[in-house]
C-alpha positions in Angstrom: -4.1 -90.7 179.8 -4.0 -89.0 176.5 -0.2 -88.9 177.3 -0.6 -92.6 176.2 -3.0 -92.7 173.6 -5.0 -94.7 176.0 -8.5 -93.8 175.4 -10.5 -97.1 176.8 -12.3 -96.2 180.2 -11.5 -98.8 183.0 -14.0 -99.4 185.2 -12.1 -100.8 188.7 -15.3 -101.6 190.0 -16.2 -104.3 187.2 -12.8 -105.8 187.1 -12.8 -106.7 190.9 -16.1 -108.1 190.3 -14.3 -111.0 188.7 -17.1 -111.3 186.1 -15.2 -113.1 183.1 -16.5 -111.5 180.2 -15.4 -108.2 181.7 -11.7 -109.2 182.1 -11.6 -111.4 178.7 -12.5 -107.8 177.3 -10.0 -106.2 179.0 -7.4 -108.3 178.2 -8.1 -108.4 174.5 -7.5 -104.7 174.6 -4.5 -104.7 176.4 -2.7 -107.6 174.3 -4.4 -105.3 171.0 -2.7 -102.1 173.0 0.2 -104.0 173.5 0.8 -105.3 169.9 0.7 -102.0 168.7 2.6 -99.8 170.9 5.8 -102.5 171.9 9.2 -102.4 171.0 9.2 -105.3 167.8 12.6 -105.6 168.8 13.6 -109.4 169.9 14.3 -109.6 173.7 17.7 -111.5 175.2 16.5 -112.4 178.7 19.6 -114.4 178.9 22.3 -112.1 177.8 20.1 -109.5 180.0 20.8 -111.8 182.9 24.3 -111.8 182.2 25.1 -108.0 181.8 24.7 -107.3 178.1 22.0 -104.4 177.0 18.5 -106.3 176.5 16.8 -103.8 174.3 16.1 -100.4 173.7 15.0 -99.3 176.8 18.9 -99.7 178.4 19.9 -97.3 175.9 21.8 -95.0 178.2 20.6 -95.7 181.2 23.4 -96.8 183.8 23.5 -100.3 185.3 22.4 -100.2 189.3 25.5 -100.5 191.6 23.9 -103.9 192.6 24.0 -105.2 188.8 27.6 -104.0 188.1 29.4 -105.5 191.3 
C-alpha cells in the first residue's frame, strides 16, 4: 500500500467485531485520509447527471455507450 501513502494497518478481524471504538477510529482516519488526499475541487452531481464533465477524474476518459445514447 505504499503505492497510496497508506501506512495504517487494518485489522479485518476487529472491524467485523463491530466494537465501536474500533470503527470510530477507523473512520476518523479515513475522513483525516480523505481530507488530505481529495480532489478540493467542487463536485456538480447535477450537471454530472445530465452529461457535462463532473470533475477531474473525467478528464479524458470517454463517456460509456450507455451514458452517451
Amino acid at each position: 500500500m505504499a503505492k497510496h501513502q497508506v501506512d495504517k494497518p487494518i485489522d479485518p478481524t476487529r472491524m467485523v467485531k463491530c466494537r465501536f471504538q474500533d470503527n470510530f477510529e477507523f473512520l476518523q482516519w479515513l475522513r483525516r485520509y480523505w481530507e488530505a488526499y481529495s480532489p478540493k475541487t467542487h463536485y456538480d452531481a447535477a450537471g454530472r447527471r445530465n452529461g457535462k464533465p463532473g470533475g477531474p477524474t473525467d478528464a479524458g476518459r470517454p463517456m460509456s455507450s450507455a451514458s452517451s445514447s
